[in-house]
Backbone as CSV, one residue per row, in Angstrom:
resi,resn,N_x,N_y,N_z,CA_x,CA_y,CA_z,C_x,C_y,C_z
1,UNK,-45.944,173.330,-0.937,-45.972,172.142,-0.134,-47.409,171.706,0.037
2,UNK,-47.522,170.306,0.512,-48.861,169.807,0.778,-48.674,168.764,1.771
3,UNK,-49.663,168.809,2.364,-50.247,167.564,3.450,-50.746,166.420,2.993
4,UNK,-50.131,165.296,3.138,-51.413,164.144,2.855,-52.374,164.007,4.389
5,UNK,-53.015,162.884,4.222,-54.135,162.748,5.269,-53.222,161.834,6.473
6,UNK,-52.339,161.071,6.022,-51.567,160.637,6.669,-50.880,161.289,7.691
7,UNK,-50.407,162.929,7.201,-49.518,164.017,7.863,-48.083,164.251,7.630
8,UNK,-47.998,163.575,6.507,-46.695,163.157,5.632,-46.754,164.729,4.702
9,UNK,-45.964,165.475,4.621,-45.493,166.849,4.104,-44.587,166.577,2.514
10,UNK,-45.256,166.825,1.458,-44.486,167.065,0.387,-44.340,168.267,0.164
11,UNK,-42.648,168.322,-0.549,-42.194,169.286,-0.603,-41.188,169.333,-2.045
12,UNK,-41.975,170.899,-2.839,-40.516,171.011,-4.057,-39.092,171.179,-3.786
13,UNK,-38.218,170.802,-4.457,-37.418,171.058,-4.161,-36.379,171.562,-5.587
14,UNK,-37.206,173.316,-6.260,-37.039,173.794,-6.911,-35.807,173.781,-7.780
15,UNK,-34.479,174.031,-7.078,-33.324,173.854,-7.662,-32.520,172.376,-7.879
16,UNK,-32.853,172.052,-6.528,-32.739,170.230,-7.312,-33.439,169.042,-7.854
17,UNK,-34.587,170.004,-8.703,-35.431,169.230,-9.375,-36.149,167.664,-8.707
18,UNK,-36.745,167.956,-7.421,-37.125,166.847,-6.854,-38.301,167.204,-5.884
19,UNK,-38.910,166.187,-5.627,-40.094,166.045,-4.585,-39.427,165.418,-3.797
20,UNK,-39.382,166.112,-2.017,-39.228,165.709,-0.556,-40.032,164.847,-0.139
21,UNK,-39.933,164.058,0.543,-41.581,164.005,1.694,-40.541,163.819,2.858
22,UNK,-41.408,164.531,3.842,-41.132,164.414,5.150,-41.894,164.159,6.026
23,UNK,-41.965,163.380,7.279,-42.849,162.535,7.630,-43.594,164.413,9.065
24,UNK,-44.801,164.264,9.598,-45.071,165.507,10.208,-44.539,165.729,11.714
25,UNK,-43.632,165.498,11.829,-42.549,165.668,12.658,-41.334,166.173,12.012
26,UNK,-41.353,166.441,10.745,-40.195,167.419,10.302,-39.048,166.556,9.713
27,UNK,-39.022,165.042,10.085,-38.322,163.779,9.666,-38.340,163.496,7.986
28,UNK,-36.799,163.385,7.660,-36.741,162.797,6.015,-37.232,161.789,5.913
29,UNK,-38.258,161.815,4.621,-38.886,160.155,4.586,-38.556,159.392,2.743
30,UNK,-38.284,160.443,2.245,-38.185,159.995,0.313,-37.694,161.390,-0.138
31,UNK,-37.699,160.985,-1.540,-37.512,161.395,-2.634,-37.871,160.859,-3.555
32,UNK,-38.269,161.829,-4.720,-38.135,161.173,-6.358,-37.850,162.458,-7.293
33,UNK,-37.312,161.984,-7.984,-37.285,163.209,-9.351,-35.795,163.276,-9.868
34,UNK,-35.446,163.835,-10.756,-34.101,164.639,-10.850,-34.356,165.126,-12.492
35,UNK,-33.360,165.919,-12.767,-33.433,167.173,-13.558,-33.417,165.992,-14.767
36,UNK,-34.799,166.816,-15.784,-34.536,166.190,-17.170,-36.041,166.425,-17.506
37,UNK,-36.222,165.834,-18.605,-37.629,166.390,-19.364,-38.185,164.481,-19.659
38,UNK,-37.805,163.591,-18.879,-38.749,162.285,-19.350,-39.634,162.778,-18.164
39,UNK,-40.147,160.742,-18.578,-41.554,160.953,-17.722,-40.636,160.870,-16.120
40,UNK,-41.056,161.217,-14.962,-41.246,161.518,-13.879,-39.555,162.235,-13.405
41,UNK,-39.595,162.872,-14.354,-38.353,163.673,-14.310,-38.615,165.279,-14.569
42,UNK,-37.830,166.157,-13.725,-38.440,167.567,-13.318,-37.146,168.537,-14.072
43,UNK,-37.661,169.809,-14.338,-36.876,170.913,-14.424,-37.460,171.982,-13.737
44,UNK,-37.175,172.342,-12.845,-38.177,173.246,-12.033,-39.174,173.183,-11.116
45,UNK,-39.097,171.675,-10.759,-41.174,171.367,-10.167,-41.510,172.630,-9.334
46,UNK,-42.396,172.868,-9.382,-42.636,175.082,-9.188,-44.001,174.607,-7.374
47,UNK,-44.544,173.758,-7.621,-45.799,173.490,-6.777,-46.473,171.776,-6.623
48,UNK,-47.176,171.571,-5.573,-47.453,170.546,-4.846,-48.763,170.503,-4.919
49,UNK,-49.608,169.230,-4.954,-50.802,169.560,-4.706,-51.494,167.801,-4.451
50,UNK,-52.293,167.754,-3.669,-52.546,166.648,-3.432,-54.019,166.324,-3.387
51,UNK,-54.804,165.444,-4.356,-56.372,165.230,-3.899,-57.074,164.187,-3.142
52,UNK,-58.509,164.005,-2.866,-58.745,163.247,-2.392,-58.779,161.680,-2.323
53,UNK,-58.291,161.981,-3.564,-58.206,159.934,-3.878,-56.556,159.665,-4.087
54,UNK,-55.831,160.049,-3.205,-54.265,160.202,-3.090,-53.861,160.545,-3.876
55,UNK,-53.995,161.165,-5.069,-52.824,161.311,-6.062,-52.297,163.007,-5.868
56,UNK,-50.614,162.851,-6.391,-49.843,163.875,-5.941,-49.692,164.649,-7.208
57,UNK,-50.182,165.563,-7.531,-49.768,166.501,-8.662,-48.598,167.531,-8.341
58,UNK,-47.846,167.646,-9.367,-46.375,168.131,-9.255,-46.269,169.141,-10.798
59,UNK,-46.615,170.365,-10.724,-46.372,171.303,-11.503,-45.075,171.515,-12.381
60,UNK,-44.633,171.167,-13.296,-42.948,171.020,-13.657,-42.534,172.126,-14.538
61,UNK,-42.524,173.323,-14.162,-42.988,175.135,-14.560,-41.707,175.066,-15.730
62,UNK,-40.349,174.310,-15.276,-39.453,174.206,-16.815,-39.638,174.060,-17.620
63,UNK,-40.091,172.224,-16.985,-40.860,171.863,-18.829,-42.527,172.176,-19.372
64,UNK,-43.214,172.548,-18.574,-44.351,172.807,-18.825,-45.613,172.517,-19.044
65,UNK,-45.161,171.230,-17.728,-46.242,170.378,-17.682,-47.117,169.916,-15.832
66,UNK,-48.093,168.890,-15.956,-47.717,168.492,-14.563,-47.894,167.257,-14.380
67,UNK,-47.590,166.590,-13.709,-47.235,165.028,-13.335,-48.211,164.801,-12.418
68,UNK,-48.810,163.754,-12.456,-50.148,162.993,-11.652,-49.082,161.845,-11.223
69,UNK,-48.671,161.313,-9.422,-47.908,160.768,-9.089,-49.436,159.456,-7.834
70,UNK,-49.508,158.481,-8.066,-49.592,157.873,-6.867,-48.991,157.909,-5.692
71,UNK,-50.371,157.902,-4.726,-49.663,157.932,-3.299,-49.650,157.120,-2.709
72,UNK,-50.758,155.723,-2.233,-50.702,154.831,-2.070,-50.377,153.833,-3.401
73,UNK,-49.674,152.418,-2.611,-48.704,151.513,-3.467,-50.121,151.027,-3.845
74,UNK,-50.232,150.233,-5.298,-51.349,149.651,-5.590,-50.608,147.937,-5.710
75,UNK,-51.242,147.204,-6.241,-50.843,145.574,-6.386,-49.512,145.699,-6.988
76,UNK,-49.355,146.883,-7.839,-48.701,146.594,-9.390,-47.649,147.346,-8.564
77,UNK,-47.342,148.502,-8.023,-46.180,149.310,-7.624,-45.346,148.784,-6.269
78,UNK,-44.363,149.389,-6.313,-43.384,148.488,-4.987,-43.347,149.537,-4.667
79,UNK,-43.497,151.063,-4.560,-43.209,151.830,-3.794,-44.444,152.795,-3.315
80,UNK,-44.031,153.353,-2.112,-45.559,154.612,-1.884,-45.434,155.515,-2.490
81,UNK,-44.517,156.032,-3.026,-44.465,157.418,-3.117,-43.745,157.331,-4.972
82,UNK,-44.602,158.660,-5.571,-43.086,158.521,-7.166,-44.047,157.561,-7.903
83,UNK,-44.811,157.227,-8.136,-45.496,156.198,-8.971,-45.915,157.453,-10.128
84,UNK,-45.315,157.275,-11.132,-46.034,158.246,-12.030,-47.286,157.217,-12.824
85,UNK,-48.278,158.126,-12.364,-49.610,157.706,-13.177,-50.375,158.689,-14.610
86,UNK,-49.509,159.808,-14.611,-50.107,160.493,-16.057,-49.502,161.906,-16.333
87,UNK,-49.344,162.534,-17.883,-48.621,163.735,-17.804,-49.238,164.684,-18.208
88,UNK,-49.353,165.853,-17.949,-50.540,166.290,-18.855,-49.153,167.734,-19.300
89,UNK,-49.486,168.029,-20.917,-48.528,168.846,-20.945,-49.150,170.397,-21.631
């Protein structure tokens, strides 16, 4: 799991191939992911990790890669959260 600066809690969610967020009061706030090997699609996401210029890295230990996710919405995205921005495999 990880903290953003916000206090918003991401979380794997190993067997059902998805990223949580929950707001830091313990409250459901999203999702993204589900089982499969495209882009922003998980088999396993194993770990969380978040840096200083918002982006959410998501370890995907099935397929064997990790996913660079936006955290803040930019001009171009409609959503906060789940923006896949790069894969590294």
């Amino acid at each position: 799991m990880a903290v953003a600066p916000s206090g918003d809690v991401c979380v794997t969610d190993l067997n059902n191939h998805r990223v949580q967020v929950f707001d830091s009061d313990g409250a459901y706030l999203e999702q993204w992911g589900t089982e499969g090997s495209g882009d922003g699609e998980f088999y396993e996401p194993f770990s969380v990790a978040l840096d200083g210029d918002g982006n959410v890295y998501v370890v995907d230990r099935g397929n064997f890669r990790i996913h660079v996710f936006g955290l803040a919405p930019s001009a171009t995205e409609s959503t906060s959260w789940g923006h896949i921005k790069a894969l590294y495999r």
